[in-house]
N, C-alpha and C positions, 0 to 999 in steps of 0.2 A: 389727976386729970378727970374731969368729969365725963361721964357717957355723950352729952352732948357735945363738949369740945371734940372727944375720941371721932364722932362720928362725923361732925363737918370736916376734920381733920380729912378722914378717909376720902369723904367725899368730895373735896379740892384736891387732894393729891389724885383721885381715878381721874376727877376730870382734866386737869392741870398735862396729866402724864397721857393723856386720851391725845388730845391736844398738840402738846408739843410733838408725840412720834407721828401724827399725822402731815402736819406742817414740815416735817422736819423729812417725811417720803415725797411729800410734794414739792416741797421746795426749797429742800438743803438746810440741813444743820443749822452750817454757819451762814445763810441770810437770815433765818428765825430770830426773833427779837422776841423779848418778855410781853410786848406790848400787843405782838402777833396772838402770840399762846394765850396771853388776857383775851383779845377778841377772840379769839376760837372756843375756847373754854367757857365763854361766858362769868368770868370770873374775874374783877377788878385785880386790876393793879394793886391797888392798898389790901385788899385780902391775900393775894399771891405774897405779896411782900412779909404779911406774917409768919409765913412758913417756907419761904424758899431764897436766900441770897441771890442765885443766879441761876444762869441753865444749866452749870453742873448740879445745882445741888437739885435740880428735877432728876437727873441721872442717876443722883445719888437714893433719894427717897425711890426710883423704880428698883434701883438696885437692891436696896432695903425690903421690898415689898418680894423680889424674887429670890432672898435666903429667906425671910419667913417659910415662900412654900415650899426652899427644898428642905430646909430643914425640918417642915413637920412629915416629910416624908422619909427620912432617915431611919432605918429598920435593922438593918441588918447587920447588930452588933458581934454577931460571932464569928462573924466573915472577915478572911483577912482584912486590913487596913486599908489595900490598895487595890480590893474588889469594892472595898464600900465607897473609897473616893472616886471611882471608874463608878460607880452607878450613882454618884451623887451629881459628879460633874455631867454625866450624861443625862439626868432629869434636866440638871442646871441648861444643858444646851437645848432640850425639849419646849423649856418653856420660852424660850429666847426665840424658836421659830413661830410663837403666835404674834411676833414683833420683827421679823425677819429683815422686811425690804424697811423699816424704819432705823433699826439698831445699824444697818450697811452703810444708810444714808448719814446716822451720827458718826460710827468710825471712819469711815468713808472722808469724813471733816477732820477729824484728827490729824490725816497727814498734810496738810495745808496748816494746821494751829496746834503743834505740838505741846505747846501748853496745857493744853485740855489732857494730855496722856499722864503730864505731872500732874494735876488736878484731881485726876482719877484714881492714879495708883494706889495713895494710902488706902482709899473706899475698897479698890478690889483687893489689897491686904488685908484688911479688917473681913471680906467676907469668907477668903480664905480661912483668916483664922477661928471662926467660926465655924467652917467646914473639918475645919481639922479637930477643932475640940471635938464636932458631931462624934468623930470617928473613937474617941478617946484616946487621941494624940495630944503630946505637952507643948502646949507653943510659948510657955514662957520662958526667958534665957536668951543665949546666944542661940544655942541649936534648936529651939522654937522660933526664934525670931530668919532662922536659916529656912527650916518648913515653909513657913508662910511665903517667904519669897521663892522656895521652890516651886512651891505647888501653886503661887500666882505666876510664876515663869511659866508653867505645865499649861496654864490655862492661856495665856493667852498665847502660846503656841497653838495650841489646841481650836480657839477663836480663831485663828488664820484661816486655819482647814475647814473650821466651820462656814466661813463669811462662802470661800470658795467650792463648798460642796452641799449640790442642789439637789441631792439623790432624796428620795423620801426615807431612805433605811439610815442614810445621816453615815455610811459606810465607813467614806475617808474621813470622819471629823472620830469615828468611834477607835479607825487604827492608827491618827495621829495623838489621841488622847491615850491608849493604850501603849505607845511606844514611849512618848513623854512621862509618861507616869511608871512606866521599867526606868528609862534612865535617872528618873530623880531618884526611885527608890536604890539603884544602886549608889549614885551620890549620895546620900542621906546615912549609908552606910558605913560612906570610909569619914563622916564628920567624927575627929578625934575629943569629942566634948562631950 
């Protein structure tokens, strides 16, 4: 891909994802239309259409855009496994507050259009399991393929307590992710595989 494809690239998807979480804190997920986030964004229809199927897949490219930066922040290799996924996932939920009342407003939709959570799922597997390699954990197999749905269970428990906890120190989202992340690692334990 050439530097200049890379860069409009980038620069539809900020705008495109500027856009859509705007419209979507103003006026709800599910009334947003593609046609809405084209006029907001200043970005045709036939260019959006290049690079984005639907409004999941803006979800999906924001989502893509937020294991980039937790993963370039991934450090601390000699730390147990489930210190480094407790400060991965904690970065993870750090950057999801510069999107807070927009990210509320899109799951917020979900429970009206259940569809959207099956839509979503495989995406938050896939970044799990990239979180999990961070860590140098094996997710391939059955007992890999177990992880990843652990540690996506972990999180989106963990997202509950986030959406509902408005503290600045992020407290109850820190000791619902810490209690989640003991009981998966005890689960993960008795997997006989």
């Amino acid at each position: 891909m050439s530097e200049k494809t890379t860069s409009s690239r980038v620069s539809v998807d900020e705008k495109v994802i500027k856009a859509a979480f705007t419209l979507a804190r103003e006026l709800g997920w599910e009334t947003v239309t593609l046609k809405d986030i084209s006029d907001e964004s200043g970005i045709s229809l036939s260019e959006m259409r290049n690079y984005f199927d639907d409004k999941t897949d803006i979800l999906v490219q924001y989502n893509k855009q937020l294991d980039k930066k937790v993963l370039a922040s991934v450090n601390g290799q000699n730390e147990p496994v489930r210190d480094q996924l407790f400060e991965i996932l904690m970065e993870r939920f750090d950057l999801l507050n510069e999107d807070r009342e927009s990210l509320k407003a899109i799951l917020s939709s979900f429970k009206r259009d259940p569809k959207q959570v099956l839509l979503s799922w495989p995406h938050l597997c896939r970044s799990m399991s990239w979180i999990l390699e961070a860590v140098g954990e094996d997710t391939r197999g059955i007992k890999g393929a177990m992880k990843v749905a652990g540690l996506s269970g972990v999180y989106l428990k963990t997202l509950k307590a986030w959406i509902e906890d408005d503290s600045v120190d992020m407290a109850a989202t820190m000791a619902a992710l810490d209690k989640s992340l003991k009981t998966a690692d005890e689960w993960v334990g008795r997997i006989p595989i």
